[in-house]
Legacy VTK file of the C-alpha trace (Angstrom):
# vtk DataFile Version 3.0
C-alpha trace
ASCII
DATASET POLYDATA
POINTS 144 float
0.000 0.000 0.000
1.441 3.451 -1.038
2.117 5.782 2.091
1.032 9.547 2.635
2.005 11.708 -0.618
3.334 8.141 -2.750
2.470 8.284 -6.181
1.158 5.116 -7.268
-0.655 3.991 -10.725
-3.446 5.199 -12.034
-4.947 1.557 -12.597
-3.225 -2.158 -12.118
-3.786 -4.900 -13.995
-2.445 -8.646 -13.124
-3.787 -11.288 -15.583
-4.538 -13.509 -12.913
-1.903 -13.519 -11.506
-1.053 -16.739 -13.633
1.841 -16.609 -16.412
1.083 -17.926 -19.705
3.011 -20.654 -19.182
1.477 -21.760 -15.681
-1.523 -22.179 -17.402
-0.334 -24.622 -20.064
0.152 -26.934 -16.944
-3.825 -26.683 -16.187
-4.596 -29.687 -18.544
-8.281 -29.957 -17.370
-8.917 -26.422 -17.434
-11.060 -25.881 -20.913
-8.691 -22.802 -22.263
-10.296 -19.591 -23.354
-9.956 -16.296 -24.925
-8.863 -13.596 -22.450
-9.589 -10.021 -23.132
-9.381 -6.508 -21.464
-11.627 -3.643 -21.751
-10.309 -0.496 -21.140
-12.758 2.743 -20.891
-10.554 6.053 -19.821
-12.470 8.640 -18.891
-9.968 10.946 -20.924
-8.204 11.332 -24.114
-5.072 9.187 -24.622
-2.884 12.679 -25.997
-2.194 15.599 -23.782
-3.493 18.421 -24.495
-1.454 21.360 -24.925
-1.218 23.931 -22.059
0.853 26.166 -19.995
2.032 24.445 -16.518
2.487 26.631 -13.443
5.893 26.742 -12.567
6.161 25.708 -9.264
5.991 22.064 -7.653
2.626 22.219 -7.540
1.948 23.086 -10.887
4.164 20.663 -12.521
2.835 17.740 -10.423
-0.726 18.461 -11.386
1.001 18.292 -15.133
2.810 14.914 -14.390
-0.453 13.438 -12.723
-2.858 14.491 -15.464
-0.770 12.911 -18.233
0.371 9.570 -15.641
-2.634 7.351 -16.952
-1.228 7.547 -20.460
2.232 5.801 -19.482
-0.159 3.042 -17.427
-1.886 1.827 -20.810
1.331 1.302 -22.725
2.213 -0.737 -19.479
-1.014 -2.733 -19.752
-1.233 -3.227 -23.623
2.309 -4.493 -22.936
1.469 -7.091 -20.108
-2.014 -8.158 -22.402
0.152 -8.222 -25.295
3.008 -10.791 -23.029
0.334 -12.936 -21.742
-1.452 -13.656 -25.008
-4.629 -10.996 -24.247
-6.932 -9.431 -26.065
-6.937 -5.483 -25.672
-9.721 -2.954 -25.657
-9.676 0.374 -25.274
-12.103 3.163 -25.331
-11.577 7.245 -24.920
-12.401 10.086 -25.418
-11.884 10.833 -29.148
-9.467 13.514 -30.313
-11.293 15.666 -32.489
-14.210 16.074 -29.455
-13.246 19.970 -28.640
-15.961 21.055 -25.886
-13.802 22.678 -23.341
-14.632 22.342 -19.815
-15.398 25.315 -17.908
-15.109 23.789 -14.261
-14.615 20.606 -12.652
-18.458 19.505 -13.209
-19.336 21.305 -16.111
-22.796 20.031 -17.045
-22.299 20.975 -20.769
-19.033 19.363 -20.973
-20.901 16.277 -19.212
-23.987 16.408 -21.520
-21.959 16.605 -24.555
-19.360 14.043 -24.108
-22.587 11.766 -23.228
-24.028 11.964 -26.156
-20.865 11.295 -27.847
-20.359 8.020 -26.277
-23.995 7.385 -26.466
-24.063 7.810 -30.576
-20.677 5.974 -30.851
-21.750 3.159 -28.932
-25.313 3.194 -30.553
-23.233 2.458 -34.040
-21.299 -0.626 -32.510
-17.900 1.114 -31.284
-14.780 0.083 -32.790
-12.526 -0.748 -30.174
-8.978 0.436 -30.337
-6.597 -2.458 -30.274
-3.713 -0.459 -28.390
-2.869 2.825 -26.629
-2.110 5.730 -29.302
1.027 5.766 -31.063
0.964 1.834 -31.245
-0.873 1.152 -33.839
1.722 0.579 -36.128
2.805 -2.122 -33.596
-0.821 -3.456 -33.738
-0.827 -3.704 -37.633
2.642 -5.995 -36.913
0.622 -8.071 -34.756
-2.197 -8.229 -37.250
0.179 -9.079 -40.112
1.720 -12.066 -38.027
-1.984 -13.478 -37.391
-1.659 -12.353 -33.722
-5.244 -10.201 -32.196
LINES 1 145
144 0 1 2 3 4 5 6 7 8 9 10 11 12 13 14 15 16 17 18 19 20 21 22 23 24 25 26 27 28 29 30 31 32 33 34 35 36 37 38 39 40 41 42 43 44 45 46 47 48 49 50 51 52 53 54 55 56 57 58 59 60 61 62 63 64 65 66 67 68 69 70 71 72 73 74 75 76 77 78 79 80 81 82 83 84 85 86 87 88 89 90 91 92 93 94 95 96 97 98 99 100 101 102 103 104 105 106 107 108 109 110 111 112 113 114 115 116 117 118 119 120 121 122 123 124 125 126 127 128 129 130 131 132 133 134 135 136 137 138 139 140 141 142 143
């Protein structure tokens, strides 16, 4: 457990705790397909702006863009262990700036983005941004 003021991850993720290869030695267990949904709450890119200097400033910077550096860590561990990854944000080209922490038009908006996106059968991205040239690798090799 982290102590007072630790920074820690944003999210974990431990495929069961069970390496791929532990679980060739489960001979009665009937093997499936393992996947991972991601949704962030966020968009995968920072977005430009000017930091306060000052400790605090720059640790509200580092924190904001932490999450980002936690899904190249979990596509890599899916990726190691043979998973399938999912993962759903918030898409670059939505530009409704929030006004305040609980903006209700920011809210509103961004709901009926997901809402109409999902409504249409959303296309999962198969890794963080900036991999997908890694993921069309994959692809070519006959690897999800």
């Amino acid at each position: 457990m982290p102590g007072a003021g630790q920074i820690t991850y944003e999210f974990t993720f431990n495929p069961l705790a069970v390496g791929k290869e532990a679980r060739k030695e489960m001979k009665d267990v009937k093997p499936r397909s393992m996947r991972l949904f991601i949704v962030r709450n966020s968009k995968t890119k920072p977005e430009f702006g000017v930091t306060e200097a000052g400790l605090k400033g720059i640790t509200e910077r580092a924190l904001s863009t932490q999450g980002i550096g936690d899904l190249y860590r979990v596509y890599a561990l899916t990726k190691l262990d043979g998973w399938d990854f999912n993962l759903a944000v918030i898409p670059e080209d939505f530009k409704v700036e929030r006004k305040e922490e609980f903006d209700r038009n920011y809210m509103n908006q961004l709901f009926n983005l997901a809402y109409d996106l999902g409504s249409q059968g959303y296309a999962w991205m198969k890794s963080p941004a900036g991999l997908k040239q890694a993921a069309e690798v994959d692809k070519a090799a006959g690897k999800k």
